[in-house]
BANUSE-873138 format. One line per field, with one value per atom (N, C-alpha, C): x, y, z; residue in three letters; atom name; residue number from 1. Coordinates in nm, 2 decimals. Example, Ala and Ser with C-alpha at 12.3 -4.5 7.8 and 13.67 -1.06 7.14 Angstrom:
BEGIN
xx	c(1.32	1.23	1.32	1.28	1.37	1.29)
yy	c(-0.57	-0.45	-0.33	-0.22	-0.11	0.00)
zz	c(0.78	0.78	0.78	0.71	0.71	0.79)
rest	c(ALA	ALA	ALA	SER	SER	SER)
atom	c(N	CA	C	N	CA	C)
nr	c(1	1	1	2	2	2)
//
This chain:
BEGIN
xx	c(0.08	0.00	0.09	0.08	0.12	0.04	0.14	0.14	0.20	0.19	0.29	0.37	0.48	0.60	0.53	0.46	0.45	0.32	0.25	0.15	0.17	0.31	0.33	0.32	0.38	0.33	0.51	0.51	0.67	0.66	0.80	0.85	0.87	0.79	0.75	0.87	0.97	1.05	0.95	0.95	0.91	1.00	0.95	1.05	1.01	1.06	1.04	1.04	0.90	0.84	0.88	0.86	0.84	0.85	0.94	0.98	0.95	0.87	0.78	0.91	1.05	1.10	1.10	0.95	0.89	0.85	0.82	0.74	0.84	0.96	1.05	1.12	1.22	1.31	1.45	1.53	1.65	1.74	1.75	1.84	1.77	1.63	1.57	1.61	1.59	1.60	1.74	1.83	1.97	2.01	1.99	2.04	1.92	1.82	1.75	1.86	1.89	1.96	2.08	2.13	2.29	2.27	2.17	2.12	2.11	2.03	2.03	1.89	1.82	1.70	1.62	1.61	1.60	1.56	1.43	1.39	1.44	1.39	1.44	1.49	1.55	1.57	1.48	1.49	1.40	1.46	1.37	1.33	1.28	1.27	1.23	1.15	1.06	0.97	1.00	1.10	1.07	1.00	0.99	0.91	0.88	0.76	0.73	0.72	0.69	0.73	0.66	0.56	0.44	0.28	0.25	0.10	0.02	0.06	0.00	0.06	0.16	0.21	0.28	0.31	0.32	0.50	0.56	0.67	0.76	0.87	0.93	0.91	1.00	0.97	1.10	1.14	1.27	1.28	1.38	1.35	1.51	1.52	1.65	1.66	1.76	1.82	1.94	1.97	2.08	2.14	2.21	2.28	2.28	2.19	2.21	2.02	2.03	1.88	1.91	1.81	1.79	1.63	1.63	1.53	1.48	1.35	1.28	1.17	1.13	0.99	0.87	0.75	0.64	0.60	0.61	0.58	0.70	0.79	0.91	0.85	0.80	0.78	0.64	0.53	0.41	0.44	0.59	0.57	0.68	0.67	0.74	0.65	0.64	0.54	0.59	0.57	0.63	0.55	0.61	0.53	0.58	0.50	0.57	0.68	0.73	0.86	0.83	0.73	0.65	0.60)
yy	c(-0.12	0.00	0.13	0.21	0.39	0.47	0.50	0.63	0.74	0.83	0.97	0.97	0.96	1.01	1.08	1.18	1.29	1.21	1.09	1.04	0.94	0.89	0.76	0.71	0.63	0.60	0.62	0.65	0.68	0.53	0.51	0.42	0.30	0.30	0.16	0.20	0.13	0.15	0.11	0.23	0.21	0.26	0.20	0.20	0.32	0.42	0.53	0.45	0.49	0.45	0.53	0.65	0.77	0.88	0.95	1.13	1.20	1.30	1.40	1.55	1.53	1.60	1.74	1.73	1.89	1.97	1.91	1.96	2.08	2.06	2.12	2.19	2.26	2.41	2.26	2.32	2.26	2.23	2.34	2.31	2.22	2.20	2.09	2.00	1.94	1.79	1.78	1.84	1.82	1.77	1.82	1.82	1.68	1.67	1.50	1.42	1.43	1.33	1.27	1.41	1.39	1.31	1.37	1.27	1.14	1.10	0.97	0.93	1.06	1.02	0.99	0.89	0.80	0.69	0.69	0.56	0.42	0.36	0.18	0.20	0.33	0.36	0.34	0.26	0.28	0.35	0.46	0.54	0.49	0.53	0.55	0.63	0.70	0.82	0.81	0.92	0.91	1.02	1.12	1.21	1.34	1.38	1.53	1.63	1.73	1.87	1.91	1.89	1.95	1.88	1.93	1.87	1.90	2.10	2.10	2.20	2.07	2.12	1.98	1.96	1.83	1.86	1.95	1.98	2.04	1.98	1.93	1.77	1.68	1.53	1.47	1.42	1.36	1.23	1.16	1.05	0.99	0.83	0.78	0.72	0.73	0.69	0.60	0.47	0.39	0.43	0.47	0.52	0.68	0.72	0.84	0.93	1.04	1.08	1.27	1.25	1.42	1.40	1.57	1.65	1.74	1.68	1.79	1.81	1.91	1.96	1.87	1.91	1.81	1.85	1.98	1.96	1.90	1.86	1.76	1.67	1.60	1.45	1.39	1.54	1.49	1.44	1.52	1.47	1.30	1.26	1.15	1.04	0.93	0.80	0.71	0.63	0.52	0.42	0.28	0.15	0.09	0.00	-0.08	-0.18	-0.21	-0.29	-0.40	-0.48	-0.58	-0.68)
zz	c(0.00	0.00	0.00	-0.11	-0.06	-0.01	0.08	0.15	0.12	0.17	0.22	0.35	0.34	0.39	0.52	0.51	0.63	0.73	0.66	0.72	0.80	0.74	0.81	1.00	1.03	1.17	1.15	1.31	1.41	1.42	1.43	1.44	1.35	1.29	1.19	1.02	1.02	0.89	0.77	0.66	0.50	0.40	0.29	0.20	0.09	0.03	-0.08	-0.19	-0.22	-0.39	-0.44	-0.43	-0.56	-0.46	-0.49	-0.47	-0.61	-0.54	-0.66	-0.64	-0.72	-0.72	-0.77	-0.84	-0.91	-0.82	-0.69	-0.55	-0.50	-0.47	-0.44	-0.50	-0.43	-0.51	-0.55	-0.65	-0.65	-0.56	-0.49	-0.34	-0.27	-0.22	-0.14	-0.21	-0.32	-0.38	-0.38	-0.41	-0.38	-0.27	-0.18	0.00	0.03	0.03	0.08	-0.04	-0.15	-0.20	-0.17	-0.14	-0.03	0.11	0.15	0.31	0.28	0.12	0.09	0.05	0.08	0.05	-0.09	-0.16	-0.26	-0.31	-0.40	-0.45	-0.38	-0.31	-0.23	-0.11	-0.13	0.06	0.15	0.30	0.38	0.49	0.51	0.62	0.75	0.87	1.01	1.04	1.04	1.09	1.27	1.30	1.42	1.54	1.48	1.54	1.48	1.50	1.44	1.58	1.49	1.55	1.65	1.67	1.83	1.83	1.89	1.93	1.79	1.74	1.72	1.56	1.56	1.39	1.38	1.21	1.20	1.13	1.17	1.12	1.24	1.22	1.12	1.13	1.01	1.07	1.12	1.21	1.21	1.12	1.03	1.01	1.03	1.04	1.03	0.93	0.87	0.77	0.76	0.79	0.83	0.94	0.98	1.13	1.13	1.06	1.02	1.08	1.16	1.17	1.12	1.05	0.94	0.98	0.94	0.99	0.86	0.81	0.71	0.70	0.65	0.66	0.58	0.64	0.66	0.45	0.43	0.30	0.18	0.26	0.17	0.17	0.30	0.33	0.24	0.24	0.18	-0.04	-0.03	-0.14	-0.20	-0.13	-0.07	-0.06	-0.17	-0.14	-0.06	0.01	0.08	0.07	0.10	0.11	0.22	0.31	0.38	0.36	0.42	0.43	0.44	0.53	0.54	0.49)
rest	c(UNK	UNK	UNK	UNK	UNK	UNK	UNK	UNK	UNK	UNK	UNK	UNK	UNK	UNK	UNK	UNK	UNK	UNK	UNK	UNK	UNK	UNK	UNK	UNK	UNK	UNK	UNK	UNK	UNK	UNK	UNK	UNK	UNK	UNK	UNK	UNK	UNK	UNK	UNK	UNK	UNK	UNK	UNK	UNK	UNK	UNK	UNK	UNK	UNK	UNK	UNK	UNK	UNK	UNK	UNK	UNK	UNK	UNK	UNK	UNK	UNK	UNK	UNK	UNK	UNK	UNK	UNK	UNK	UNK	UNK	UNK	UNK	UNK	UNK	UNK	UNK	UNK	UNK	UNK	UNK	UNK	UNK	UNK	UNK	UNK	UNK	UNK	UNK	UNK	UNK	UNK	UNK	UNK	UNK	UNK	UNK	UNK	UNK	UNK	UNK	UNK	UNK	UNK	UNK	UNK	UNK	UNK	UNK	UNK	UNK	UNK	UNK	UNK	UNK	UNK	UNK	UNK	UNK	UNK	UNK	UNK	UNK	UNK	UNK	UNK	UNK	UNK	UNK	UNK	UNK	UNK	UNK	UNK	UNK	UNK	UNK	UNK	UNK	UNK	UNK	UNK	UNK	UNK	UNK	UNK	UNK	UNK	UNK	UNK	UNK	UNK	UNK	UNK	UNK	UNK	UNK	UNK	UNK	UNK	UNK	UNK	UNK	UNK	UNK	UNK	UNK	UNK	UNK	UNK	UNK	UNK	UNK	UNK	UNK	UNK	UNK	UNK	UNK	UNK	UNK	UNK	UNK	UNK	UNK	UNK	UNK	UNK	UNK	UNK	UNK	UNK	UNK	UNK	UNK	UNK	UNK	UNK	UNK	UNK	UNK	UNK	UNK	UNK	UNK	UNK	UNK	UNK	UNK	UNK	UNK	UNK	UNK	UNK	UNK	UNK	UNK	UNK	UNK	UNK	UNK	UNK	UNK	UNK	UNK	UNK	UNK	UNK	UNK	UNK	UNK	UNK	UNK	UNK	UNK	UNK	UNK	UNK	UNK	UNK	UNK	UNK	UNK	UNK	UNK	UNK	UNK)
atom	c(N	CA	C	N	CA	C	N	CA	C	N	CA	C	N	CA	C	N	CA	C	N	CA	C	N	CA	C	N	CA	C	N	CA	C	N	CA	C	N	CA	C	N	CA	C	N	CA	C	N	CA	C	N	CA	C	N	CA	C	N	CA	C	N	CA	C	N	CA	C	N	CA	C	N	CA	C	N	CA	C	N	CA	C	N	CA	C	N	CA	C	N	CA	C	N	CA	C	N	CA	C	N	CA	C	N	CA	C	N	CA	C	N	CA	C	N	CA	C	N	CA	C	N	CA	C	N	CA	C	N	CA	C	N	CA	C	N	CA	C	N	CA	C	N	CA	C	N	CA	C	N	CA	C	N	CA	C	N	CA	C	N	CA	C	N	CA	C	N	CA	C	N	CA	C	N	CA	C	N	CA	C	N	CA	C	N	CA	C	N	CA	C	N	CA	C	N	CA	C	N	CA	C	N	CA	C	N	CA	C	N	CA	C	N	CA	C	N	CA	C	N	CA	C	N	CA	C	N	CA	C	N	CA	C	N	CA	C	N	CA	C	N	CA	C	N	CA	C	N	CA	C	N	CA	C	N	CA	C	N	CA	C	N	CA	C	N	CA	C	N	CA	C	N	CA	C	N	CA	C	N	CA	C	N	CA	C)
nr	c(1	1	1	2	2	2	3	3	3	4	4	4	5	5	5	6	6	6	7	7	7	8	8	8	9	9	9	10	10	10	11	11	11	12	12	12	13	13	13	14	14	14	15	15	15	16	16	16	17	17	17	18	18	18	19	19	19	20	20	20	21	21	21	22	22	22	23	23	23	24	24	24	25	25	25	26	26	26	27	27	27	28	28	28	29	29	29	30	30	30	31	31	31	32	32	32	33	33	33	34	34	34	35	35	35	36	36	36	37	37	37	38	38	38	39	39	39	40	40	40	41	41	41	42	42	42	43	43	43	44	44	44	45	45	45	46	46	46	47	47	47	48	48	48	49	49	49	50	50	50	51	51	51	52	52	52	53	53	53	54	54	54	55	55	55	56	56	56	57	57	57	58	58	58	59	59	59	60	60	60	61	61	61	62	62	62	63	63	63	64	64	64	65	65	65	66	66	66	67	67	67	68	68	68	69	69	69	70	70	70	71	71	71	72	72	72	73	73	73	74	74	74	75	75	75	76	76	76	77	77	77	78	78	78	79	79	79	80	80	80	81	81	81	82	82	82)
//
């Protein structure tokens, strides 16, 4: 099943379907690429921003944890790993 990236549940590792690189400026898509973030990669969702904003998101990425905003992540499909 896909999802969005910004929807997902904490904790639970999924894997990136499809990044809608049109969504973002050049520099954004640049800098998630360098973090690693990329088609087959699986992600961590491990926490968002407040009660009462869903930004930023933390995610882990192999031994690695980055921090980006909730409208990067919505354009970010994921599937389960499962």
């Amino acid at each position: 099943m896909i999802a969005k990236l910004d929807s997902s549940p904490l904790g639970l590792a999924v894997r990136i379907a499809r990044i809608d690189w049109a969504a973002m400026s050049e520099d954004e898509g640049r800098r998630l690429r360098e973090f690693g973030l990329l088609e087959g990669c699986e992600v961590t969702p491990r926490h968002r921003g407040s009660i009462f904003s869903r930004d930023p998101l933390a995610l882990t990425i192999g031994r690695m944890q980055v921090i980006i905003r909730a409208r990067q992540a919505a354009a970010i499909e994921v599937e389960s790993t499962i």
